[in-house]
N, C-alpha and C positions, 0 to 999 in steps of 0.2 A: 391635309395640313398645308402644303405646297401652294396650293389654290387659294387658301384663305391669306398666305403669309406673301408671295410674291407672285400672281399671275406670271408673268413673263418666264419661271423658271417650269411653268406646267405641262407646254410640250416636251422637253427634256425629259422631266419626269415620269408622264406619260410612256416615253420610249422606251425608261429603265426598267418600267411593268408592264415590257410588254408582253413575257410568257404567262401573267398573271390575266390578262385579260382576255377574256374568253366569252361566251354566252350566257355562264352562270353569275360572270362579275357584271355584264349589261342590265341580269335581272334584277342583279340587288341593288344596281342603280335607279331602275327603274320602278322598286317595290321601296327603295328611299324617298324618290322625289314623288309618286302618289301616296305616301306616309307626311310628308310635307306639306305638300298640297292640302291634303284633310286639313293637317293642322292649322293652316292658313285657312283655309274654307270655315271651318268650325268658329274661327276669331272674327264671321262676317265680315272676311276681307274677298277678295276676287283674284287665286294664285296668277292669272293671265294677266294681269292690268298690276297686282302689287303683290310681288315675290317678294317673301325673304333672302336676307343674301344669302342662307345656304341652299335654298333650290336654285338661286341662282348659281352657285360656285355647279353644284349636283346635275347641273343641264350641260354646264361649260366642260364637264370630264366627262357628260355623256358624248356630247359630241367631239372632243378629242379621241375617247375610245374608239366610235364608230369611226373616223377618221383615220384612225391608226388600220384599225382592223382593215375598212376597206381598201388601203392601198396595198393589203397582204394579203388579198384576193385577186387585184387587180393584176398585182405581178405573177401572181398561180396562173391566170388563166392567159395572160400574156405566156408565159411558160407552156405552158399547154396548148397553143393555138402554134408556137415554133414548131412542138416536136409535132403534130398533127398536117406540117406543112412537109413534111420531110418528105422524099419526094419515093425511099423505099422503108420496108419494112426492119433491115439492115439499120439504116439509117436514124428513123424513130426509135429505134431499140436505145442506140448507144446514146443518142441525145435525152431521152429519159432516163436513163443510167448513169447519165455525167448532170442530170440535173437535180437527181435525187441524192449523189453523192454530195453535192454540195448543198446542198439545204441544210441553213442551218438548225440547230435540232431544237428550236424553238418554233420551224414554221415546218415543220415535216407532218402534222394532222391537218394544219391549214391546206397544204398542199393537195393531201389524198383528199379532202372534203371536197375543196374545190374541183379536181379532177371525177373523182366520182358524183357530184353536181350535175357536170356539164355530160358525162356517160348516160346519163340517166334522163337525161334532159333531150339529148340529140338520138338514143337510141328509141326512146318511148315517141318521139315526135312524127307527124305524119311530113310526106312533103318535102324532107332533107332529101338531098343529094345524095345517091345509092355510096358512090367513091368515098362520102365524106362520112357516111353509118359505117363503112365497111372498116375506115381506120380506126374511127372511136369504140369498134367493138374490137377490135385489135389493142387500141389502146385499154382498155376495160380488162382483157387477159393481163396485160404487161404490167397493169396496174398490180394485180393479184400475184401474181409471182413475185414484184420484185419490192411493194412495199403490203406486205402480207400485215396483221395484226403485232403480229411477234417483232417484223423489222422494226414497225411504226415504236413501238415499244422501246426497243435498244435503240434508234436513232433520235428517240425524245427524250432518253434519259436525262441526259447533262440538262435539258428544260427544265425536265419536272423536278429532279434533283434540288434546283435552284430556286422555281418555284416553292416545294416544300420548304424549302429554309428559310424563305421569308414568311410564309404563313408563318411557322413554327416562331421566327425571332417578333413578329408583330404578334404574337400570341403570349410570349414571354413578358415583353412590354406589356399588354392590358395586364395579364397576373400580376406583374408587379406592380403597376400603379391602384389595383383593385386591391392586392396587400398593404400598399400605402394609406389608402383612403379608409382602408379597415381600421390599419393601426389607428391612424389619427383621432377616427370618429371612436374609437374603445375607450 
């Protein structure tokens, strides 16, 4: 609605959904605008040369999402490239410990994804630096101990909490406008 109504107000908005946007909301943008596309295609038009403006608004929040999202990777693994600089094990401990305490509990899955990404990435790889395998599998325990499934869980709540309440309140809106549209048409 935002996109249709004033562009300029669309990254704000973006920002305010940003616990909502995830993987599953990329998919359903992207299973919108090849839903669109057909539609377009099907009218013997060409979507690439003459979009409709809702695939276009549909491209313009895709790439806002991805935008948003990638710079909440970027700051993970900036985060994770300090403590992996730390120069003892002492030291990585508590600056992953004061970096997870702060996370706010919107990007605390982003966090572990990204750090388990890059464990997985640097320990499966041939060629690394033996010093720089030996922290990341360091990091890869401290991972496990300190944001286990159950932390992940109690430090996302206040997200997901919020998340579900807007599902639930944009869920209440369609019911009631889908009760309205019933009324009228009876």
């Amino acid at each position: 609605e935002t996109a249709i109504d004033d562009m300029a107000k669309l990254p704000d908005k973006v920002r305010s959904m940003k616990p909502l946007l995830n993987a599953d909301f990329l998919a359903y943008l992207d299973y919108a605008m090849n839903k669109e596309r057909q539609s377009i295609a099907s009218g013997g038009l060409d979507p690439d040369f003459e979009p409709s403006r809702w695939l276009q608004v549909l491209a313009v929040i895709h790439q806002g999402v991805l935008a948003e999202l990638e710079k909440d990777v970027y700051l993970d693994v900036q985060a994770i490239h300090y403590v992996l600089r730390m120069k003892t094990p002492q030291q990585r401990r508590q600056l992953l410990e004061s970096t997870i305490e702060t996370l706010p509990s919107m990007d605390v899955r982003g966090f572990k994804k990204a750090a388990m990404n890059i464990i997985a990435h640097v320990t499966n790889r041939k060629g690394i630096d033996e010093s720089l395998r030996e922290k990341v599998v360091e990091l890869e325990s401290l991972m496990d101990e300190m944001l286990d499934e159950e932390r992940v869980r109690v430090l996302s709540k206040e997200a997901d909490d919020w998340a579900a309440e807007r599902v639930a309140d944009r869920q209440a809106i369609l019911n009631a406008k889908h009760r309205e549209k019933m009324g009228v048409e009876s």
